[in-house]
C-alpha positions as CSV (number, residue, x, y, z in Angstrom):
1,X,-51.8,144.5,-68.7
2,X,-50.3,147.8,-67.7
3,X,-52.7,149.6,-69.5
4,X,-55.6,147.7,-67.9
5,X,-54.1,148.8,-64.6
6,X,-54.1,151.9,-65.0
7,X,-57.6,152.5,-66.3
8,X,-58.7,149.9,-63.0
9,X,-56.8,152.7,-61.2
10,X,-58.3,155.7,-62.7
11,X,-62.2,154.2,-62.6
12,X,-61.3,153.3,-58.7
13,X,-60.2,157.0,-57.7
14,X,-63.4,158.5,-60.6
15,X,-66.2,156.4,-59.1
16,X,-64.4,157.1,-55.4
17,X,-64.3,160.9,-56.4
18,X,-68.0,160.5,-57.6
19,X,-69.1,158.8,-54.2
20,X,-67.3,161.5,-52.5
21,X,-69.4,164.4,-54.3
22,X,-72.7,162.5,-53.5
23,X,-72.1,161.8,-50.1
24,X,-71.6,165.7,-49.4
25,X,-73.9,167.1,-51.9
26,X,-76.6,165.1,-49.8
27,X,-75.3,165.9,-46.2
28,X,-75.4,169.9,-47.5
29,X,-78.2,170.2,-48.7
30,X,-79.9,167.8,-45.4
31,X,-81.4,170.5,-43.1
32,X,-83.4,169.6,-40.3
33,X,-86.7,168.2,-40.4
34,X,-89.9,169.1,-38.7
35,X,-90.4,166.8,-36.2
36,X,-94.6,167.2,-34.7
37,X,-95.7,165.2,-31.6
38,X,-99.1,164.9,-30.1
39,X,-99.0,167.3,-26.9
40,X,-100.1,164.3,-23.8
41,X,-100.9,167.7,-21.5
42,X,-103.7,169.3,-23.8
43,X,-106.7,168.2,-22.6
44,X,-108.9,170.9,-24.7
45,X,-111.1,171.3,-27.0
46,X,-109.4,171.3,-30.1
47,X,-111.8,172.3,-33.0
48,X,-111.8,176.2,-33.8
49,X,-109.3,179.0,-34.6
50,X,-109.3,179.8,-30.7
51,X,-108.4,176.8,-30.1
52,X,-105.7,176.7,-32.9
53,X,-104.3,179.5,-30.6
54,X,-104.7,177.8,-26.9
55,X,-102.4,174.6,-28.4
56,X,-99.6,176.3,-30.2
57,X,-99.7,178.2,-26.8
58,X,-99.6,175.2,-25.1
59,X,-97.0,173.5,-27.2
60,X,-94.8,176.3,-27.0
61,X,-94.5,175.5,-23.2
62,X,-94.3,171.8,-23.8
63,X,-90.9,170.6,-23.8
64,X,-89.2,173.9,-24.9
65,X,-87.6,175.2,-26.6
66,X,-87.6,172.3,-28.7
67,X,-91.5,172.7,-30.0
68,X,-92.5,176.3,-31.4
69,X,-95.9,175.7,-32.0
70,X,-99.1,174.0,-32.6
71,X,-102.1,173.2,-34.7
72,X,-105.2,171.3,-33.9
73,X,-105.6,168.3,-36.4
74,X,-108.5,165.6,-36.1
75,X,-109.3,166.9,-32.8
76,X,-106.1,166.8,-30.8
77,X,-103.3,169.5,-30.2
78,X,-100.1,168.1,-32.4
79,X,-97.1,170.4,-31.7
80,X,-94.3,170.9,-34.1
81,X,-90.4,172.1,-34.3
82,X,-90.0,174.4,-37.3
């Protein structure tokens, strides 16, 4: 019965020590994810390279510094974060 004990024991701290590892091997390695966000305030055309260039400008003033550019996609200028 001792012997049982002791190897409950010693699978309780491993699979605790194991959890432990996990948990901070998946916080490290976590970094922060691009968020993107339609910009409500550009009402431009959003269809060529200029315009590529007029919403990242745009997006850049949107909310910042949270947004640091922008790219037209189907038509409408989504900003993003990284």
């Amino acid at each position: 019965i001792q012997a049982f004990t002791m190897a409950c024991k010693m699978a309780l701290v491993l699979s605790l020590s194991v959890l432990a590892f996990f948990i901070c091997l998946g916080t490290a390695e976590a970094g922060p994810q691009c968020m993107y966000k339609l910009n409500p305030y550009y009402h431009s055309r959003c269809e060529t390279n200029d315009d590529n260039d007029n919403c990242r400008s745009a997006c850049k003033k949107f909310e910042a510094p949270k947004y640091m550019g922008g790219m037209c996609h189907d038509e409408q200028c989504v900003c993003y974060t990284c």
